[in-house]
Structures are given as C-alpha cells and as structure tokens.
C-alpha positions as CSV (number, residue, x, y, z in Angstrom):
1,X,-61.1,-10.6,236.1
2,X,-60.0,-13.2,233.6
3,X,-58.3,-16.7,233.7
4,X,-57.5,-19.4,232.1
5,X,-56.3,-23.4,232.8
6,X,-52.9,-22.8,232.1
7,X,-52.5,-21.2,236.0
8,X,-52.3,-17.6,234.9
9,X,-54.8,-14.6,236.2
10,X,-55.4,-11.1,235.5
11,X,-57.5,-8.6,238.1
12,X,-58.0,-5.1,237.0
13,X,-58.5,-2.2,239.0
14,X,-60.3,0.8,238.1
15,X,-58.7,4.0,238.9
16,X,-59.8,5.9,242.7
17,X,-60.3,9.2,241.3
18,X,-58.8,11.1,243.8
19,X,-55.9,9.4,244.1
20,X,-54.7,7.6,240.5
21,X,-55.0,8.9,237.1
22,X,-54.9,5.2,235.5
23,X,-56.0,1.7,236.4
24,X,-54.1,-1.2,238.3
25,X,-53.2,-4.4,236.3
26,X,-52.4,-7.5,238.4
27,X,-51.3,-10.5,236.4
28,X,-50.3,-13.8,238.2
29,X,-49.0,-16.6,237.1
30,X,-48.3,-20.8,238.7
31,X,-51.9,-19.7,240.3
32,X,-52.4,-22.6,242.9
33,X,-55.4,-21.4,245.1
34,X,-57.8,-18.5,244.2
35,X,-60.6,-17.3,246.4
36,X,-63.4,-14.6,246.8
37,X,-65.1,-15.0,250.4
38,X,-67.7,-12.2,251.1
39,X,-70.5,-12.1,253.7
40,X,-73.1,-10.9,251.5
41,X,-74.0,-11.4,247.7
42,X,-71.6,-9.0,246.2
43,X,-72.1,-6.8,243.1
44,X,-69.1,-6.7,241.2
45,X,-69.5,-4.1,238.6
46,X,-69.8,-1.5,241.7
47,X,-66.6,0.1,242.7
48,X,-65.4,-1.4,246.5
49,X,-62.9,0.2,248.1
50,X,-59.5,-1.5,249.0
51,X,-58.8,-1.6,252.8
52,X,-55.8,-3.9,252.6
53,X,-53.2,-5.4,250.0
54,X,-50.9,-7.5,251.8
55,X,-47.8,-9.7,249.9
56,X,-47.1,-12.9,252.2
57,X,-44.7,-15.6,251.1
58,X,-46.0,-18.9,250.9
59,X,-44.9,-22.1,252.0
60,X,-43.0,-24.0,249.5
61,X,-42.0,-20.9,247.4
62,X,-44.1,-18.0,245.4
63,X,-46.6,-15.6,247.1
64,X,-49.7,-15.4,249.0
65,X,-51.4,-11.9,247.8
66,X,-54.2,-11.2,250.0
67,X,-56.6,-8.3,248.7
68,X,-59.3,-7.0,251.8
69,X,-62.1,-4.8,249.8
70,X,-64.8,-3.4,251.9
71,X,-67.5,-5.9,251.4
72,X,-65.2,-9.4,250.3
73,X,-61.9,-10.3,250.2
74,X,-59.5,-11.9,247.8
75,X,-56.6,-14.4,247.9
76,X,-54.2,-15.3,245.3
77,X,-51.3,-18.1,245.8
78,X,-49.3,-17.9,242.9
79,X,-45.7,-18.3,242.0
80,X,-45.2,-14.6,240.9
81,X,-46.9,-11.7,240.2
82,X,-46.8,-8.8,238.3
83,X,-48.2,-5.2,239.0
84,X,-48.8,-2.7,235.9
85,X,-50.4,0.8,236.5
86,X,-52.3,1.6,233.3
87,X,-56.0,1.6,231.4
88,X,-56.9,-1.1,233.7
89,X,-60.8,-1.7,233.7
C-alpha cells in the first residue's frame, strides 16, 4: 500500500493461486476518505482473503470502493480509479 499528499493511492494484491496467475494493481486518485476498520490487530503481510469488492457512487461525484477481506475491511472515496492485473505485490 502506498500514498502520497497529492490524493493518489495504490493497493496491491497478491495473486490467489488457484485462481490468477498475476497480481491486482488498484491505483486511485482525488482520494477524499481512506479507511481500514478491523476487529482485531491485523497482520498485514499475511494473505486475507477477499469476501467482497463492491463499486458504489458517491455523493457529489467519483466512487466509493468498498473492499471486505476476511478479518478487516477497506474503503476508498476517490474520484476515479483504476484496476491493472499484473506483478502486483
């Protein structure tokens, strides 16, 4: 996961390896909220498993990308986004 203060944000996804050869690259940009909730302290460099990716407009324009793993969830509200299958992670 990387960002920066100029409102853009990149989250990487490694590969399932039963399903994808190659990574997932999510790049957003005009980031306005950004958010990890989780119940429990949460190790990140272990692979979680996505239960639910869910694109939602948002009020005022752009997107709300909402990302449920199996121990946290993400959101994103951005103005766009951008999806890349590659050597993510």
């Amino acid at each position: 996961m990387a960002t920066d203060k100029s409102g853009n944000l990149v989250l990487e996804f490694a590969p399932n390896q039963w399903k994808h050869d190659v990574g997932l690259r999510i790049s957003y940009s005009g980031v306005k909220h950004f958010s990890i909730d989780y119940a429990h302290a949460v190790e990140w460099m272990l692979v979680d498993t996505v239960l639910l990716d869910e694109i939602l407009p948002y009020e005022g324009g752009g997107c709300t990308h909402e990302i449920a793993l199996t121990d946290a969830s993400i959101t994103v509200c951005c103005e766009d986004l951008k999806a890349v299958w590659g050597d993510a992670g």
